[in-house]
C-alpha positions, 0 to 999 in steps of 0.5 A: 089682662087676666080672665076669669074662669079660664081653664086649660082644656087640653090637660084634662084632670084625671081621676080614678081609673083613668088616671090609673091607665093614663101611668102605665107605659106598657102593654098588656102583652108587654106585662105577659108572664109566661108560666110553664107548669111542670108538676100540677101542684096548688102552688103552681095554681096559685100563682098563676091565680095570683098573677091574674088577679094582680093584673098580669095576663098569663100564658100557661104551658100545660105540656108537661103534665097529664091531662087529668090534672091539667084539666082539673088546674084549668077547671079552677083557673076558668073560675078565677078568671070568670070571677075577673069577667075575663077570658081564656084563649086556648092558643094551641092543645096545651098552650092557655092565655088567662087575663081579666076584662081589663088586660084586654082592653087595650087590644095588644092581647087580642092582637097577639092571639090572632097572629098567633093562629 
């Protein structure tokens, strides 16, 4: 004998977001590009903007240039992330973590900012 209108509830249909979130396997600190910036050229600024827009979070080494010009990348890398509603996390003097609102949604990022202080 068959109900009417019965429905599973545990297999909740998805939609959106959501379901967007329910596919990915990984972390956000498993997603993690680390980039070390060796000459402060607009490539290099683009690419990590260009990561951070696409949704990987991006720990920046800015050791081996001067600090006028890394200053000048993190200025208009702020920007970037600012737009994200992001944030940066300076781990170290030249060491940046850069990733939108939602890489740090699942706390892995959090996570690792805290063990590494």
């Amino acid at each position: 004998m068959a109900r009417k209108g019965f429905k599973f509830t545990e297999y909740k249909d998805l939609t959106g977001k959501q379901k967007k979130k329910s596919r990915s396997l990984l972390t956000s600190y498993d997603r993690m590009k680390y980039y070390t910036v060796s000459y402060g050229t607009e490539a290099e600024i683009f690419d990590i903007a260009n990561f951070v827009l696409s949704g990987r979070p991006v720990l920046a080494n800015f050791n081996d240039i001067p600090s006028k010009e890394a200053n000048q990348m993190l200025s208009f890398l702020a920007g970037v992330v600012y737009a994200t509603e992001g944030e940066i996390c300076q781990i170290s003097d030249t060491l940046f973590l850069f990733a939108r609102k939602e890489e740090y949604e699942d706390g892995s990022l959090y996570q690792y900012i805290q063990d590494t202080k």
